[in-house]
N, C-alpha and C positions, 0 to 999 in steps of 0.2 A: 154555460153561456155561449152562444155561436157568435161567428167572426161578424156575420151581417147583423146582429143584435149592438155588438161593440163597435161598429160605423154609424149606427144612427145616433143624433145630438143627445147625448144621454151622460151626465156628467158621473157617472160609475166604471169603471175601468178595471181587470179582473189581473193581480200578479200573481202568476202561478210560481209554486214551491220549488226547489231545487235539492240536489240531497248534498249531504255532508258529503266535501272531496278529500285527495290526500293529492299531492301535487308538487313533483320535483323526481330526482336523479335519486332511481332507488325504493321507490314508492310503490313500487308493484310486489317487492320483496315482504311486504307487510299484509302480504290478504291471508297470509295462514291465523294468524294472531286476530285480525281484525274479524275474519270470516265466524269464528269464535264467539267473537264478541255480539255478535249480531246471531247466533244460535245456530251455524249451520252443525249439522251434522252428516249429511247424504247431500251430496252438492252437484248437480246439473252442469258441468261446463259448455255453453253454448262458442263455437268460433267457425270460421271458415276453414280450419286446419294451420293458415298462415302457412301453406308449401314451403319450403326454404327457410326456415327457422326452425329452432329450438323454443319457441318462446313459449307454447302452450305447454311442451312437455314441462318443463322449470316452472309453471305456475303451478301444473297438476302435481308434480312430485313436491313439491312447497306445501301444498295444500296436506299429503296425503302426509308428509313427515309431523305435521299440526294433528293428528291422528281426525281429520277428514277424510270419508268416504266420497268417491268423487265418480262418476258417471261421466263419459264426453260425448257432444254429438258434437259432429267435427264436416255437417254437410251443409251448414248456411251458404249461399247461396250469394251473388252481387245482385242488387236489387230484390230484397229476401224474398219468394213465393211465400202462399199462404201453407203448400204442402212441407216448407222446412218448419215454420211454426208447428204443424200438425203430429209431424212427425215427433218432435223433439218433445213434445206435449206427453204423445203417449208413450215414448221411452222415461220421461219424466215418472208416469205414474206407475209402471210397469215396474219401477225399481224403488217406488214409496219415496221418491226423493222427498227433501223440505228445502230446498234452496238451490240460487241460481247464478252460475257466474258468465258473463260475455267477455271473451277475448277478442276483439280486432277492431274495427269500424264499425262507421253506420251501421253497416248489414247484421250485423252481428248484434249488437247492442239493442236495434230496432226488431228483428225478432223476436230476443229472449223477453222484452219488454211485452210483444205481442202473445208471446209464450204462458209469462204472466197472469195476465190478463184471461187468459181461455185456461189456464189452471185454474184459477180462485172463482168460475163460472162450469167447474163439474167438464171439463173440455169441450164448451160447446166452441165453435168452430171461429179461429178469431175474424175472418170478414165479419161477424154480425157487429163489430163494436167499432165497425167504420163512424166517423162522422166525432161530432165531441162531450165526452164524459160519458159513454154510451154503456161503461161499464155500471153495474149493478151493486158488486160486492165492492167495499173500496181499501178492503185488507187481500194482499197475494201475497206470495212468496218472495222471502229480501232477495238482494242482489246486488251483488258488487257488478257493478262494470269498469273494466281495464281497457283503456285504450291502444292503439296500437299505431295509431293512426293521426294527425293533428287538421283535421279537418269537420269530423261529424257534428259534434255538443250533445249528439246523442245521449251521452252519458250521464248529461244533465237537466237535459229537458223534457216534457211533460208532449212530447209527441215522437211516434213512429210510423214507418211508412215500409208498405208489403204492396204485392203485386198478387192479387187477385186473379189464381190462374183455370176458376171456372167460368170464366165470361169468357162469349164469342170471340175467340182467337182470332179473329179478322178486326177486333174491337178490344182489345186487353185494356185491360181497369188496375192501375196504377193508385192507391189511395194514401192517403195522411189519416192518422187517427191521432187524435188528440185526448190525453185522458191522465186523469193529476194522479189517476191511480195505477198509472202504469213509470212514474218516477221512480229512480232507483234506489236502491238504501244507500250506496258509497259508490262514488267514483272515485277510480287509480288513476289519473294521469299522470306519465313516468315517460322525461323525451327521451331516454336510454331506447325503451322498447323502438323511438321511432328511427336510431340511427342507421338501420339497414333497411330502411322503408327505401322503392325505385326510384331514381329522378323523375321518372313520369308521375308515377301514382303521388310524390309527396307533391306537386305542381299541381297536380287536380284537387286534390283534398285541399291545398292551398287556397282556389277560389273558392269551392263551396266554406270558408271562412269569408273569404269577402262577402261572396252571396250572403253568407248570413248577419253578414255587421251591415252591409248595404240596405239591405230593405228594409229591416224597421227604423233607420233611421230617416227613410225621407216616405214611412208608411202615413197613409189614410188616418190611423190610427193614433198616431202621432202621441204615443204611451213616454211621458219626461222620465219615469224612471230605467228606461232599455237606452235612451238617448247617449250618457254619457260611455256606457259601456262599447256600444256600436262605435263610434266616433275613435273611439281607443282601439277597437281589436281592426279597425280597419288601418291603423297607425302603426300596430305592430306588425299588421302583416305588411303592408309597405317598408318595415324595416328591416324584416327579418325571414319571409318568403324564399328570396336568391340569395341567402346562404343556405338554409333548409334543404334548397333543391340539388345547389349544384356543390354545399359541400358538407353530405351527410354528416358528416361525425365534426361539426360543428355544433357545440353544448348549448351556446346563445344563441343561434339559430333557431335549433329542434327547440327548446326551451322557452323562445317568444312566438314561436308559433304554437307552442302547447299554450301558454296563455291565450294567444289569439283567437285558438279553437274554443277555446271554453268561455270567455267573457262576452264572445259576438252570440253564443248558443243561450247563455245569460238574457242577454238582448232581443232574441227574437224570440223568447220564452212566453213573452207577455206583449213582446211589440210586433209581433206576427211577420211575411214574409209577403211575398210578392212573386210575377210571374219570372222572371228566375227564374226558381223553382218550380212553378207549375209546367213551364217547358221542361224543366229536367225531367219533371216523372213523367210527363207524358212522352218524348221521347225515348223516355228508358221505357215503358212498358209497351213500346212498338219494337224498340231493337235493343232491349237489355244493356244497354250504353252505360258506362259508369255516372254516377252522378256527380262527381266533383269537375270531370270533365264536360258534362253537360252543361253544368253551371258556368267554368269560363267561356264556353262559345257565348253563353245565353246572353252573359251580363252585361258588354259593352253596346250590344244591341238592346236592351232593355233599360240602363242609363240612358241611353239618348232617345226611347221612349220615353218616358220618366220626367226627366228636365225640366219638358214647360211647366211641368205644374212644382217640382220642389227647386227652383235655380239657386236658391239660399243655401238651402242643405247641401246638394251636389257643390256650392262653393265652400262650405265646409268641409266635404269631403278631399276636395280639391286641397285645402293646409294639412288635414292629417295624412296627406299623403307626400308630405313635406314640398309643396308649391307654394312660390312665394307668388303671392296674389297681390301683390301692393300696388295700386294705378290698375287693375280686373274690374269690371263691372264684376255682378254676379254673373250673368250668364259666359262672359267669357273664363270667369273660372271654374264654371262647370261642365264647359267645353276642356278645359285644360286635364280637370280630373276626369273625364271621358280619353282623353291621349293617353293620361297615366296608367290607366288600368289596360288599353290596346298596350303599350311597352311595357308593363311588368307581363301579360299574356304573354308577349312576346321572347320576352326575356326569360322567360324559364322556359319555353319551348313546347306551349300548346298549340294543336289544330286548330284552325279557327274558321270552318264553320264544317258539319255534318256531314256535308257529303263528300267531305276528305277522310271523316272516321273508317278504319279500318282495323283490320286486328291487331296491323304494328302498329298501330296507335298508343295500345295500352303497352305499359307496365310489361317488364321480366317480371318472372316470379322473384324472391326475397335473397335465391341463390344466381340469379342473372341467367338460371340456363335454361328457358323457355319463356312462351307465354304464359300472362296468368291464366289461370285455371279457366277461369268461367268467361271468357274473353277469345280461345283459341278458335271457334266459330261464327266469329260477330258476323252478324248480317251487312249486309251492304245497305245503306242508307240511298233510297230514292231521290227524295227531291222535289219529286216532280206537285205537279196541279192535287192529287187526289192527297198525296201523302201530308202536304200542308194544309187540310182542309181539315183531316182526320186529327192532326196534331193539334189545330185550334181550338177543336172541337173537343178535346180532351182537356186541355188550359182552362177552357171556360169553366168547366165543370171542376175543377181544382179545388180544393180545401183552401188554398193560400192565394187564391185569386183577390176572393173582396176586401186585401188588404194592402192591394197593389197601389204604388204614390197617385198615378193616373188611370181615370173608369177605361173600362176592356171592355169590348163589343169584336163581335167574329169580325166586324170590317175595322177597326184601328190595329186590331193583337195579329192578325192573317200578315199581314205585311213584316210585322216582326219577326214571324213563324219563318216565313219565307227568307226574309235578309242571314236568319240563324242557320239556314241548311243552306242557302246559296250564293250569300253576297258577299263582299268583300269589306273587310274591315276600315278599308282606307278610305272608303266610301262615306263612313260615318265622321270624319276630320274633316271632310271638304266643308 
């Protein structure tokens, strides 16, 4: 069913599946036993490496003491290409694997899912399964995903997103695939793994949780059963973000943000997203930008697009982020949770808009002694006339566009594009 089918007055509404989780301190120590149980025997481990950790090798030597044979491709990529898919595909088949595990973030998770998918289709090439349910076969290989990270829901949701790296390089294609057959068999979330995660990198991953509790709860789509879950992960990341960030080896921190990631991923499963995110990926597939970081520039500029059509829900928003609204119209309490989200931005210590991004932007790697990996290059972000033209023009065309609170046209979203690379945040309180 497509997103523009689920906006017209059509009283049918589609909750996509989730897989069985295991979730708490410790819980990654059980994928040898569990892996088992689910029939692996030759196991794919799909990760970015995680540079400065240990944490892949302990999962693979876990695995291989369970008498699992294990394979690693260890070259996922931020903002996954289609060529890490491909690659890992035919290493996959090269070694007769039967199964597939992802270690880190989105990136990781959103490939091996993509990986998947172009296994149980004979490797045909995963851009053809852009767009939703476009897969064929609706059996592929299980898979545990382990997170590493308390921001994707990757792990839980029934969509991944690759970057498309045979289209006109002057025009990169950034996509969303949606597909019930690319859900996982088990998610691990375990906030142990996330207590050496950067202050940076845990602060970005941080919003893309709000991004994801924010949008379906004030979406077009306005699905009751994503409602109560978004309203909550957007509560816990208000409570529990700025310990997360600034005092890693805090347990109830990492811990209510491990819920927060997962129950807002819950919520836009079936209650879809908004442009948020369709700036993120189209900004990531111009200048490979992280996406959680994409996300907090994007968000307080797209709340206060947003507004005039949900001032209810934004004043709901506005209590679970613990404002007391008592004597608030609606719209001044949605102004208020508009302030709240600029000072938690603030407060953990993101850029706030694009054309401050730079390489010391991101993340130390996991040991603090460089940049990350895939980040040592970042392009310098423009700005200018042509580049917000091209990034609109990419929004529009978004998978998670026609689920945005308020209709998008290239002359209402252009201005937004624009405020995201150049404007100032303080602008948006006046």
């Amino acid at each position: 069913m497509q997103v523009d089918e689920l906006l017209k007055p059509f009283p049918i509404k589609e909750f996509h599946p989730f897989p069985r989780a295991l979730m708490g301190p410790g819980a990654h120590e059980l994928i040898g036993p569990e892996a088992l149980k689910l029939g692996f025997r030759k196991t794919l481990v799909m990760t970015s490496g995680l540079r400065g950790t240990d944490i892949v090798n302990k999962i693979v030597e876990s695995m291989k003491y369970h008498g699992l044979e294990v394979v690693v491709y260890d070259k996922v990529e931020s903002n996954p290409k289609d060529y890490n898919v491909m690659d890992s595909v035919a290493l996959y088949q090269e070694n007769a694997c039967d199964s597939f595990v992802s270690i880190g973030g989105g990136s990781s998770h959103d490939a091996c899912k993509g990986a998947r998918v172009s296994v149980a289709h004979d490797g045909r090439n995963v851009n053809e399964f852009e767009g939703f349910n476009m897969s064929e076969n609706p059996k592929n290989p299980p898979h545990i995903a382990v997170s590493t990270t308390a921001g994707t829901g990757s792990e839980t949701s029934w969509a991944y997103v690759i970057t498309d790296t045979t289209t006109d390089p002057d025009n990169p294609h950034k996509y969303v695939a949606f597909d019930d057959a690319s859900v996982t068999s088990l998610a691990i979330d375990d906030p142990v793994l996330y207590f050496d995660c950067p202050v940076d990198y845990t602060a970005q991953c941080g919003f893309d949780v709000l991004a994801h509790a924010s949008e379906p709860y004030v979406s077009r789509l306005d699905f009751q059963p994503s409602l109560g879950n978004a309203l909550h992960a957007i509560k816990l990341t208000n409570q529990h973000l700025r310990a997360a960030v600034w005092n890693g080896q805090d347990l109830a921190g990492r811990e209510g943000m491990m819920y927060a990631q997962y129950i807002a991923a819950q919520a836009f499963n079936s209650g879809g997203l908004g442009i948020i995110h369709s700036i993120s990926h189209a900004v990531s597939a111009f200048y490979d930008t992280h996406h959680g970081l994409n996300n907090a520039i994007a968000l307080p500029r797209v709340w206060a697009f947003n507004m005039p059509a949900q001032y209810k829900r934004f004043a709901d928003i506005a209590r679970a982020m613990d404002i007391d609204t008592h004597g608030m119209t609606d719209v001044q309490a949605a102004e208020a949770a508009l302030a709240a989200s600029i000072r938690l931005l603030r407060d953990v210590g993101i850029t706030e808009k694009f054309t401050e991004v730079t390489s010391d932007t991101y993340s130390k790697n996991r040991l603090g002694t460089g940049p990350t990996k895939f980040y040592e290059d970042a392009k310098v972000i423009s700005g200018d006339d042509a580049d917000v033209d091209r990034i609109t023009n990419h929004v529009l065309g978004d998978a998670c566009t026609p689920g945005n609170a308020k209709e998008c046209t290239f002359e209402t979203v252009r201005p937004v594009v624009d405020h995201c690379m150049n404007g100032d945040l303080d602008d948006l309180l006046q």
